[in-house]
Every structure is written in C-alpha cells, then in structure tokens.
C-alpha positions in Angstrom: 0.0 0.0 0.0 3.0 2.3 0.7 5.4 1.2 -1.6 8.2 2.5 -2.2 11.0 2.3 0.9 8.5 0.3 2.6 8.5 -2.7 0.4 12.1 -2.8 0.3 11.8 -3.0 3.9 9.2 -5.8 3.8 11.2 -8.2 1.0 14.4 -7.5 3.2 12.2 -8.7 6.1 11.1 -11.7 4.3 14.5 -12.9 3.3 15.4 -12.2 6.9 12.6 -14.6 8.2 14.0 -17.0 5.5 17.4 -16.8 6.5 16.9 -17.2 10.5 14.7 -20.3 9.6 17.2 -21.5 7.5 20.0 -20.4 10.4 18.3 -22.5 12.8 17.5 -25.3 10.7 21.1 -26.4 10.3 21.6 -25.9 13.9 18.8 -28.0 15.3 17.8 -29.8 12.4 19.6 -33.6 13.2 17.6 -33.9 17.0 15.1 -36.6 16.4 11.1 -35.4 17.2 11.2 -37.4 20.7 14.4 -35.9 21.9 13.5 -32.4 21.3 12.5 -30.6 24.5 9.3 -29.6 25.0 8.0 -26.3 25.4 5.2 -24.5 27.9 4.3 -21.3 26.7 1.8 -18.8 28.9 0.1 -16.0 28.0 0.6 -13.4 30.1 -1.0 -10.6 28.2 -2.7 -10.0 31.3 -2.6 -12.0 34.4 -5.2 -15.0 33.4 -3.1 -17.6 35.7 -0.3 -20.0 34.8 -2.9 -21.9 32.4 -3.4 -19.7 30.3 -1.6 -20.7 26.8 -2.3 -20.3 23.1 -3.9 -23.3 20.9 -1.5 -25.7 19.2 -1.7 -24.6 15.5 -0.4 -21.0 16.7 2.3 -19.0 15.9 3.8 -20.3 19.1 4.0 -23.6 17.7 5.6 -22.6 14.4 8.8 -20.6 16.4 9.0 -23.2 18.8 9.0 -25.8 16.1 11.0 -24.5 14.1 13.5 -23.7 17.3 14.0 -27.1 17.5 11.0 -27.6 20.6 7.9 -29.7 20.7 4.9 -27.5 21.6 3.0 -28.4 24.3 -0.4 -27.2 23.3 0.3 -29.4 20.0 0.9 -32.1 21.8 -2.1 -31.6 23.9 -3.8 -31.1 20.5 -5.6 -28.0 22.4 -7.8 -26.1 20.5 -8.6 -23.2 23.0 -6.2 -20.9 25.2 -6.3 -22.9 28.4 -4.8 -26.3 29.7 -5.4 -27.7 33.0 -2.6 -28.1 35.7 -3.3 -32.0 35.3 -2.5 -31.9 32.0 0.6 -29.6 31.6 2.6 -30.8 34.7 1.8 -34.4 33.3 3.5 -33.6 30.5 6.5 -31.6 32.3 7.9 -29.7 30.1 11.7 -28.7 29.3 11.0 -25.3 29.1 8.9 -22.4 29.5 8.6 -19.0 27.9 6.5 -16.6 29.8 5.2 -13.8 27.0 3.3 -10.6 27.1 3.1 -7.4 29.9 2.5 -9.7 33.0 5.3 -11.7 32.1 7.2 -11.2 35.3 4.5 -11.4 37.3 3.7 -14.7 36.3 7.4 -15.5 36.6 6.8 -14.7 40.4 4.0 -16.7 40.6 5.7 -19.9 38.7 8.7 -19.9 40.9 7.0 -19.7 43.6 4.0 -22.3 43.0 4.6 -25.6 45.0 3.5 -27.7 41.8 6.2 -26.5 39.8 8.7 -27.4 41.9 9.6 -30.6 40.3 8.7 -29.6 36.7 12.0 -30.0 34.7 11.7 -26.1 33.6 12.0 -25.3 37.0 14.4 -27.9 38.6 17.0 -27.2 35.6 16.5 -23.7 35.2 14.7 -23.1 32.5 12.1 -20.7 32.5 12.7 -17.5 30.4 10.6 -14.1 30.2 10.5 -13.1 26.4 11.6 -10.2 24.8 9.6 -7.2 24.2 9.9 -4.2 21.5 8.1 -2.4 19.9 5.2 -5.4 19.8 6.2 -8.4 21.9 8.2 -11.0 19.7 6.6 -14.0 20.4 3.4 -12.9 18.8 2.2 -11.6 15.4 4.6 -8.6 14.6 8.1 -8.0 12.8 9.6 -9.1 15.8 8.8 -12.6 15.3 11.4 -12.6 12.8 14.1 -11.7 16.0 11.8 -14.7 18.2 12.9 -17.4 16.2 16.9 -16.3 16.8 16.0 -15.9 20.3 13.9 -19.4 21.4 16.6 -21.3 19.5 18.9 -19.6 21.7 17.2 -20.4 25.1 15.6 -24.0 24.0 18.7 -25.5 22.2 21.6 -23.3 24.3 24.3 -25.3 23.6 23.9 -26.1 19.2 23.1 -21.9 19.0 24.5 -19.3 20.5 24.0 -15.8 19.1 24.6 -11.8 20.5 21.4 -11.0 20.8 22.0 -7.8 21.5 23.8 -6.7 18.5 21.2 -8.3 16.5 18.2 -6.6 17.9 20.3 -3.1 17.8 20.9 -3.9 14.2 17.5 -5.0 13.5 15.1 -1.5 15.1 18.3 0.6 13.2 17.2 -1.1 9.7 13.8 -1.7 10.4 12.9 1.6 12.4 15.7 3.7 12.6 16.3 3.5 16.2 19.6 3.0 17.7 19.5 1.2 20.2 22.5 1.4 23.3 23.6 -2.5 24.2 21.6 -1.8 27.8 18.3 -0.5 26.6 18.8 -3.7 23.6 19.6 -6.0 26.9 16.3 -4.5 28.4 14.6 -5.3 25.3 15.5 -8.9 26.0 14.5 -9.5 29.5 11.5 -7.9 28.3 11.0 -4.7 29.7 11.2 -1.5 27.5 13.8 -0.3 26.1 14.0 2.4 29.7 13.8 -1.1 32.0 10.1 -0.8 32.7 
C-alpha cells in the first residue's frame, strides 16, 4: 500500500525470516522429534493464571517448532487458550517462555508455586521471560522474525549461540531507525522496555 522504501523494507524482512529459519534449521535440524524438548508457553498478556496458553496450530508452535522444541499445546492437541494443571505438569515440560506485559509477574508466581517445583523447567533452570519491542516477539509482529533467533537460543543453548544484542540493535536501526544502546537492547531482552520498565 506504501510502496516504495516500505517494500524494500518488507522483501528484506522476508529474506530475513527465511534466513533465520534456514539459520536454525542447520543448527537443530539432526535432534530426532522425541528428543526435542518440550516447550510451555503462557500467555501473560494480562494475568489469566499459569494456564493460560495459546492453541496448538499458533504462531507459538511454528517458532517453537521451528526452534527445535515440541509445543506443548500441540501435543495436547488444544484447540482453545487454556490447559489444565493435570495436564501440563503431566506432560512436564523442558521449558517455559512466559510472554506478554504480565510476564514477570507470572514468573513470580511460577517460581514460587509448590507444583512446579519438580517440573524439569524449573528444577534445571529453565524458564525465560520473552523479549519485548516495539510489539512483543513471540506474537504476530516483525519481531517474530528476532523470536525465532531468540527461542533457539534459550531451548537448544548449547547447538546456538548468538549476541542477541547486537542483532536486535541492528534490526530496530534497519527496520525503524532506532539506535539502540547494548543496555536498553539488553532490556529489550529481558523484556521490559527499552528504559527497564
């Protein structure tokens, strides 16, 4: 509709998304499906609880797929936005990525919750906050082109390592001509704004 500027800007953000699949392909791309961890995600665009997920055919599933992570709402072959406690601590996930603005609250809330305790997320250390921007990565913005850099960096740790922040400084430069300092990029990460809050 713009043209111009802006669809250079969208085909380099195309090839981007190509290229970071492609990126992560190679690095995850040998793990056989039952040995790739699986992955909890909540949805913590406000505080619904620690149940509150997104259905299996979401975008969550395609980063986390293609991160190298088995989804856990796939393979709860959930079709709505909620999972019972039963069901998800059954199936004790790896991992778990806590998205959206209440994202640290539920953090809190999972570290502290005695049913967690012996989830393997927990006991190993493994529950992240995702990164935030301009729109939060995880979800349905340009962004998710950073998200599948970043899950393959926290699910798979030791086949991908990456600076993330120099790549999320680069990317707001190219994509929105903000220059980003390493701390606010870092507080980008941990998913605060770029000013910590």
């Amino acid at each position: 509709i713009l043209g111009g500027e802006y669809m250079q800007k969208t085909d380099r953000w195309a090839a981007m998304v190509d290229e970071n699949i492609a990126t992560v392909s190679k690095a995850v791309g040998d793990i056989p499906e039952t040995e790739k961890p699986i992955v909890y995600y909540i949805q913590g665009q406000s505080n619904q609880g620690l149940y509150t997920t997104f259905r299996g055919d979401s975008i969550m599933n395609d980063w986390t797929t293609y991160a190298g992570g088995r989804f856990a709402s796939k393979l709860l072959n959930l079709t709505g936005g909620t999972v019972t406690p039963e069901e998800i601590l059954t199936l004790n996930p790896d991992v778990v990525i806590i998205g959206g603005p209440a994202q640290h609250e539920l953090y809190e809330e999972l570290m502290a919750a005695e049913e967690w305790t012996d989830i393997k997320a927990v006991k190993n250390g493994r529950v992240y906050t995702n990164p935030n921007g301009l729109f939060p990565w995880e979800r349905f913005g340009m962004e998710s082109a950073l998200q599948i850099l970043w899950a393959t960096s926290v699910i798979h740790p030791e086949l991908f390592q990456i600076d993330m922040v120099r790549t999320t400084q680069e990317f707001y430069k190219d994509f929105v001509g903000i220059e980003l300092t390493a701390a606010q990029a870092q507080n980008m990460l941990n998913g605060y704004g770029p000013d910590g809050k």
